[in-house]
Steps between C-alpha positions, in 0.01 A plus 500: 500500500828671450598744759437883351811692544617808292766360300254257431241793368815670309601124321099471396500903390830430250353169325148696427735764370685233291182312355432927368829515349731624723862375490613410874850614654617452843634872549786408719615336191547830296589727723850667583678224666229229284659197321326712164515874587306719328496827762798680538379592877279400733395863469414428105120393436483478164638195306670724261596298221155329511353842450803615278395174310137567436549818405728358189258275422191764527633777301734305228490780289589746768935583491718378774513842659181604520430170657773516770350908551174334576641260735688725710184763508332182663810450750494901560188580669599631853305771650467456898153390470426198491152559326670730248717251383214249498337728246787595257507133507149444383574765227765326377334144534182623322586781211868347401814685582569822304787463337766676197544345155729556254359480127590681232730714626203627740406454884133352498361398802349140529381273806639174647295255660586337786209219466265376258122577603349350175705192468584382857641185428793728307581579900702315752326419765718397834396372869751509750461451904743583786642841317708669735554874450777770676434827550606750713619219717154371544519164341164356436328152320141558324351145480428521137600711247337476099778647244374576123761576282749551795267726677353412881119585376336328823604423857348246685472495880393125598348450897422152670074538592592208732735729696461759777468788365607413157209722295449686222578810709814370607575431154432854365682626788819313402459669150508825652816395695632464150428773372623710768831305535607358106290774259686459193355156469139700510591747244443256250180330637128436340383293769513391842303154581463396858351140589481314874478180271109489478451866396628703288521890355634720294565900535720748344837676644281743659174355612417435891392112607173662454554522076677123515206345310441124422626446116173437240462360171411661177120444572565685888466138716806447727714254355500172669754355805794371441631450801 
């Protein structure tokens, strides 16, 4: 039997991803100083033109500049707290970006949509391990992060059960390390997963290890191992 290790748990979490749909990316491979960069920074989190992208192909009928105002209301959110942010995010994410349009000589307001609840497979959907992130000199590497549409929607924290002290405390731990240390990839999350390789949950931004719950199927059983 092959030897458990975590980059063996990460390797076996981005193929189920990829049977689901997800398109794989090394991130070291887009980032700043990547053969294919696609952040400006190491402080950027968002894969702008990814997100710049799907919000062309989301709204066609929306004008250039009402899309680009709708993109930089998404880059703009920056109060102090990080919870704050989170939620201006989830406004955005969930009623469309407010935005002007020109039409008829008149201003008429209209919403842009950053992703496609009722058609998903209109999304992009993008895994990517090994994602480093700067910030406030705290440089930091989330194990996995899940981008739709150029967005970091889901962080996962991956821990080896067949280490000491590897758990799923640990692992919600080192997401609240992140959190504390490189926020502005946070302001833009849905979902936090944390697995020691043979169990794992799921919690939002702000809910304690206690509110991590096991993920369930449509019918309320847990959904079966995969790892």
């Amino acid at each position: 039997m092959a030897k458990l290790t975590e980059n063996a748990i990460e390797e076996l979490a981005i193929e189920l991803l990829q049977t689901l749909g997800y398109q794989y990316h090394y991130a070291p491979d887009f980032a700043p100083d990547g053969p294919h960069p696609e952040r400006a920074s190491f402080a950027d989190v968002l894969l702008l033109e990814r997100l710049r992208g799907a919000i062309a192909r989301l709204n066609p009928t929306m004008p250039a500049e009402a899309r680009e105002d709708a993109l930089r209301q998404v880059q703009r959110i920056a109060s102090p707290e990080l919870l704050a942010n989170n939620e201006a995010f989830h406004r955005l994410l969930t009623e469309g970006v407010k935005v002007g349009k020109q039409q008829d000589g008149q201003e008429r307001g209209e919403v842009v949509w950053l992703v496609d609840f009722q058609q998903p497979a209109r999304n992009e959907f993008v895994v990517a391990n090994q994602f480093t992130v700067i910030e406030n000199g705290h440089q930091k590497r989330p194990d996995v992060v899940l981008f739709v549409n150029g967005l970091p929607l889901v962080v996962l924290e991956l821990k080896n059960a067949a280490a000491e002290n590897a758990t799923l405390k640990s692992a919600y731990q080192q997401l609240d390390t992140y959190k504390a240390l490189i926020p502005g990839l946070f302001t833009y999350n849905g979902l936090l997963v944390i697995s020691d390789g043979l169990e794992a949950r799921a919690g939002s931004l702000s809910a304690g290890l206690s509110r991590f719950m096991a993920w369930k199927s449509a019918d309320g059983w847990p959904k079966p191992r995969t790892w």
